[in-house]
Each structure stands twice: as C-alpha cells, then as structure tokens.
C-alpha positions in Angstrom: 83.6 -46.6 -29.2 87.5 -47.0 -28.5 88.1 -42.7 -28.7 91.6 -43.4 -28.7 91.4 -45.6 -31.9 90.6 -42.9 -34.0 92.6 -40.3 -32.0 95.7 -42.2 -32.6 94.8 -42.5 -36.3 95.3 -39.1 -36.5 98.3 -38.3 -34.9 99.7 -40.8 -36.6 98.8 -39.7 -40.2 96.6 -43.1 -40.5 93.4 -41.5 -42.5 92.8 -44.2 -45.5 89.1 -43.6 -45.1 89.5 -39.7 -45.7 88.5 -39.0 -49.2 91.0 -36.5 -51.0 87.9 -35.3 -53.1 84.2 -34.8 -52.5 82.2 -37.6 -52.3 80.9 -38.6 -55.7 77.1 -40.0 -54.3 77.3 -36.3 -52.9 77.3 -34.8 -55.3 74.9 -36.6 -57.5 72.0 -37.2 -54.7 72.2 -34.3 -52.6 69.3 -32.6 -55.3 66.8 -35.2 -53.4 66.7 -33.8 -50.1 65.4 -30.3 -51.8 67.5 -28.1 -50.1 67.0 -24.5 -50.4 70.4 -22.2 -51.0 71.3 -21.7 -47.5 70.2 -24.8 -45.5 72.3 -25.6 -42.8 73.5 -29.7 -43.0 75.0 -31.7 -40.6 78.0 -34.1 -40.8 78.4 -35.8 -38.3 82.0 -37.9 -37.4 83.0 -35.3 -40.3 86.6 -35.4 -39.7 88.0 -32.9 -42.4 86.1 -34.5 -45.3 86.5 -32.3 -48.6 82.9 -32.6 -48.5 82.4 -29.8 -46.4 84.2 -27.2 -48.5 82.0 -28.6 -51.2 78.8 -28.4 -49.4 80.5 -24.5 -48.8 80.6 -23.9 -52.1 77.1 -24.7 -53.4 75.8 -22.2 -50.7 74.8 -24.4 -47.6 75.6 -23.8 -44.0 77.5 -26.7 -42.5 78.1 -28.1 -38.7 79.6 -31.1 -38.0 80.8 -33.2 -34.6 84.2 -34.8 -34.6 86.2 -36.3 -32.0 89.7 -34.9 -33.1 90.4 -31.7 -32.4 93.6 -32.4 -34.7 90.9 -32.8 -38.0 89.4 -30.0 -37.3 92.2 -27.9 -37.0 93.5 -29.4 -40.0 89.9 -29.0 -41.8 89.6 -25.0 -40.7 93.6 -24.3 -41.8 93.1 -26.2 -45.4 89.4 -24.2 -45.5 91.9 -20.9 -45.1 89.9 -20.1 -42.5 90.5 -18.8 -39.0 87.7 -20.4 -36.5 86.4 -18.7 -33.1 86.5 -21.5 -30.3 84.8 -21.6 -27.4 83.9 -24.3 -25.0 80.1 -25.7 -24.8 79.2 -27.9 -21.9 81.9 -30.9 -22.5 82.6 -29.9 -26.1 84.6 -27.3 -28.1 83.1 -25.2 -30.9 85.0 -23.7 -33.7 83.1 -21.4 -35.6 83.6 -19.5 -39.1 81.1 -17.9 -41.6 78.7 -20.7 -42.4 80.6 -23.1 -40.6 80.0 -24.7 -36.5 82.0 -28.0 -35.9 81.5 -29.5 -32.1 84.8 -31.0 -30.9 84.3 -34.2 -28.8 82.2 -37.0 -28.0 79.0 -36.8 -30.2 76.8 -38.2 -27.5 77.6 -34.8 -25.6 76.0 -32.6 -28.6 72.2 -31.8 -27.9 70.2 -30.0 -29.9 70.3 -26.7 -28.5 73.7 -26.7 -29.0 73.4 -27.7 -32.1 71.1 -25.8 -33.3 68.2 -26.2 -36.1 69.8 -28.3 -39.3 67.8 -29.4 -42.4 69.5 -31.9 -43.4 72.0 -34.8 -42.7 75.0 -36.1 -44.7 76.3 -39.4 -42.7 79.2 -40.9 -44.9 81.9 -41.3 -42.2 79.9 -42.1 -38.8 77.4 -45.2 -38.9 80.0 -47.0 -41.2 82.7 -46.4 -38.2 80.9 -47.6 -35.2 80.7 -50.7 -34.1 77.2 -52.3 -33.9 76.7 -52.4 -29.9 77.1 -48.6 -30.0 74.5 -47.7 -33.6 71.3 -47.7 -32.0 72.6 -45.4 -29.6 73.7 -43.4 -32.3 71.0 -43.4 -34.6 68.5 -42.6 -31.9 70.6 -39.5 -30.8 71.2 -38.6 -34.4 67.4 -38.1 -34.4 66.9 -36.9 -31.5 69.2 -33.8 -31.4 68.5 -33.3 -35.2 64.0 -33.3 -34.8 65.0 -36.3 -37.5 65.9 -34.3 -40.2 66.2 -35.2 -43.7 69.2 -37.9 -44.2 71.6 -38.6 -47.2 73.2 -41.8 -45.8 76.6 -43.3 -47.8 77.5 -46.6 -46.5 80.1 -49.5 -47.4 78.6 -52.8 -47.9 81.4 -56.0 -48.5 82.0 -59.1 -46.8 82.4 -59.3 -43.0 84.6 -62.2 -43.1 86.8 -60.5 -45.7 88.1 -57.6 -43.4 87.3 -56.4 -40.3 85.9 -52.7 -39.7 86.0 -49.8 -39.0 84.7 -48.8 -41.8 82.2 -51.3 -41.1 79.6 -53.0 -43.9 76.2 -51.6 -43.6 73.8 -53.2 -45.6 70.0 -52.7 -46.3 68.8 -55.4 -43.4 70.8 -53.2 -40.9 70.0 -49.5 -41.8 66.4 -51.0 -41.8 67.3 -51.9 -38.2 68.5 -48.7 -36.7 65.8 -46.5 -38.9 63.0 -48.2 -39.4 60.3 -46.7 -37.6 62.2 -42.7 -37.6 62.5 -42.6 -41.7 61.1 -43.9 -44.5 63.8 -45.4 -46.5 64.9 -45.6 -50.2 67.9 -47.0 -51.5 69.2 -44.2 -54.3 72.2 -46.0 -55.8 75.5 -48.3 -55.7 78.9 -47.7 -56.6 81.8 -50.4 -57.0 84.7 -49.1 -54.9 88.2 -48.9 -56.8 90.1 -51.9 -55.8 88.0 -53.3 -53.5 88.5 -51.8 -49.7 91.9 -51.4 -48.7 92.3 -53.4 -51.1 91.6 -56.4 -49.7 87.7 -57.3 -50.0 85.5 -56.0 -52.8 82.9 -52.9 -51.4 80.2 -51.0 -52.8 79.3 -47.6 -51.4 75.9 -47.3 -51.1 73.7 -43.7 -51.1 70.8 -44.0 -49.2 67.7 -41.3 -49.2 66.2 -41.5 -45.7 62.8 -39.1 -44.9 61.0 -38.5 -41.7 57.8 -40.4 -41.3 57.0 -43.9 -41.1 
C-alpha cells in the first residue's frame, strides 16, 4: 500500500471518496448483524467518515484504524470532541467517550490493542487496497477482530473504465478473500449517482458476512 498516496490526499484536500453523509446501505442493513445498544464496531481505514458519528448516535461504541493522523484530527474536532492520545507500540490512540481510533499502519493493530469488537463496518478499506495487499488484510482483519460479524460495502464497475483506488470488488473476489472465515450473503445493490467520479458506471454493494463456514 503506497502510505503516502493517501497521506498526500489529505493534505491536499483530495477526499472524493469521503461521504458528506452517512452511508445509506448503513443505515438500512446494519439491523442484520443484531447488535445490542452498546456494541462496540470497528471501521477500519475509517478516515473521518460521518458514519461514525452516526454509528454514535444510535448508541454503539466505535474504534477505527486510519493512517492519517490529519483525518482523525479532523474527525475528533468536527465530532466536537477533545481525544486523549497516547502512543501504543507503533501507533497512536486517540480516545473519547465511546470512541478509540488507532493512528497508523493497520497491520500494526493486534487485538489486544484493539480490544474485543462485535462487529465490523468495512466501506472505505478493502475497496482501497490494491489486490496483492487484500489477503493480507482480510486475514488480519480476522485475526485481530476473533472474525467478528462483518457489514461489507463495496464498489463494483468496470476495471478498464477507471483505475482504483476505490477499487471494484465484486462477488468472485470477496468470495476469494472470505471464503472459508464467513459465510457470505449478498444484502443489496445501489446505482451510484453519476457513475464513479463520474467516469464509469458503479454500484455499491452491502454485503452481510457471518462467522462460520
């Protein structure tokens, strides 16, 4: 993963792929994980998504990895909220009520870091990595998670239309890197308004993925 990529979209204001409103396959699908009121979710690649002060709102307990320390900053001062930070092994940890986001690489997060989640909410990390680096990812989602529950939102369009990030992610290829972790259901598909970046035609796609074969 090129870090400084997406650490130069930041400075640089470049955030197309942030949504300025919570994320409507969210909102609608989260119900089929079964969440009790206070379950602590992970996002992570989370960036400053609204989604998190939605997630807030309805009473869950978030934590979330990012690489830029910029987006979180940004995500903790537009949450009007004032984060303890400390450092944890190679990462930094800004903390609120409710709230643990792990600034750095993801692939230094374990899970005792971490800490026990019940869920996951992927919308902005398997759809921004580039497919020599997903396995990787997906196994160490698992691992560092005990394979939680997953709500999974990708992009699917065609390849030869744009080039990623965000990346397309079809069925065949979150079959590849779950498969055999999750058992997995395909909830729904939503046309994306004038295509993606306006160039190639997209659907977001909400997937429900559940431990066990």
């Amino acid at each position: 993963m090129d870090t400084e990529f997406w650490h130069h979209k930041w400075r640089e204001g470049d955030i197309a792929f942030h949504e300025g409103a919570p994320n409507a396959l969210l909102q609608t699908h989260l119900p089929r994980l079964g969440l009790a009121t206070g379950s602590r979710i992970f996002l992570p690649l989370c960036g400053k998504t609204r989604d998190i002060a939605w997630l807030l709102a309805q009473g869950y307990r978030v934590a979330g990895a990012e690489l830029s320390q910029l987006a979180i900053r940004q995500l903790f001062s537009e949450l009007g909220l004032t984060p303890d930070v400390k450092e944890t092994g190679a990462l930094a940890h800004y903390r609120a009520e409710h709230i643990d986001i792990f600034v750095g690489d993801i692939f230094a997060l374990n899970a005792q870091a971490l800490e026990p989640v019940q869920a996951i909410y992927d919308r902005a990390a398997l759809v921004a990595l580039p497919a020599d680096i997903r396995r990787r990812y997906s196994a160490h989602l698992a691992a560092i998670t005990a394979a939680a529950p997953q709500l999974l939102v990708t992009l699917a369009y065609d390849p030869a239309q744009l080039d990623g990030p965000p990346f397309s992610i079809d069925g065949p290829e979150v079959q590849r890197q779950y498969q055999g972790i999750y058992q997995i259901t395909e909830l729904a598909r939503k046309a994306v308004p004038g295509g993606l970046k306006g160039k190639a035609e997209a659907v977001e796609i909400a997937w429900h993925l559940q431990p066990g074969r």
